[in-house]
N, C-alpha and C positions, 0 to 999 in steps of 0.2 A: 504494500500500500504506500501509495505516497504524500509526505505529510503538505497540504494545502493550508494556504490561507485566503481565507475568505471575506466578502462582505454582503451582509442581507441589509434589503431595504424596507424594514419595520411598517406595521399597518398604519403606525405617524407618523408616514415618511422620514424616521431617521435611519440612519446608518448604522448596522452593529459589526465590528471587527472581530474576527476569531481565528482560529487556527486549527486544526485535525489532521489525522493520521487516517478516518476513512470517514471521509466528507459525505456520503451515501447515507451513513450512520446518523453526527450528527444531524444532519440537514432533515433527518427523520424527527428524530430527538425536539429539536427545535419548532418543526411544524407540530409535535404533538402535547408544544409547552415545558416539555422537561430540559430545553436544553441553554436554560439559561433564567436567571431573573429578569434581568431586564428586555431579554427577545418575550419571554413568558407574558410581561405583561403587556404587550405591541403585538399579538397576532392578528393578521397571517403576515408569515415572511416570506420573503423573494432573495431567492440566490441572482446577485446583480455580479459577483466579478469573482473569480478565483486566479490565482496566485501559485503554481509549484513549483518548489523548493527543495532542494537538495539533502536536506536535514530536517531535523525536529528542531535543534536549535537554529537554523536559519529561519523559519519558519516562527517562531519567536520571537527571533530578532525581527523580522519584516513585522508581523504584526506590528509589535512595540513601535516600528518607524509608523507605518500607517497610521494607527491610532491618534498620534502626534500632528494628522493632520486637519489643516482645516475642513471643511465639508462641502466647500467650493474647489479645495484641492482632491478630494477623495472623489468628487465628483467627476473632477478633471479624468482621476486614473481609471474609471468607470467606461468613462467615455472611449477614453484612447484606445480601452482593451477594445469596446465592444466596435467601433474603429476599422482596427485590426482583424479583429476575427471577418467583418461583413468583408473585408476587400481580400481575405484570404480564400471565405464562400466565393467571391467571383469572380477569381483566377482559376 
């Protein structure tokens, strides 16, 4: 499994940061309220951006940067991903 980090976009449109080893798992967890207090109390969630990382502690560490960001910047990296993936669908 590889350890992901992630970001969901809360039913009051905020952002919650996280991080796992099998993203399938949590992201169940989370829709079904147990995978967090503060996602618990914001359902439903939306898987908006993942992140794979080479480590458990990388994966940490990135969290940790992310979280640090503003929500106009988290937005930004939101964006850029999903960006990327549409112009990768159409090549």
């Amino acid at each position: 499994m590889a350890d992901v980090v992630y970001i969901l976009r809360c039913g009051d449109g905020t952002l919650y940061t996280g991080w796992t080893n099998d993203l399938e798992k949590r992201l169940t967890a989370h829709a079904a309220g147990k995978g967090g207090k503060y996602t618990r109390a914001r359902l439903p969630v939306a898987l908006v951006y993942t992140e794979t990382c080479e480590s458990a502690h990388e994966a940490r560490s990135r969290e940790w940067h992310i979280k640090r960001l503003t929500r106009a910047e988290k937005l930004r990296l939101i964006n850029k991903k999903e960006r990327a993936e549409h112009e990768k669908d159409r090549a």
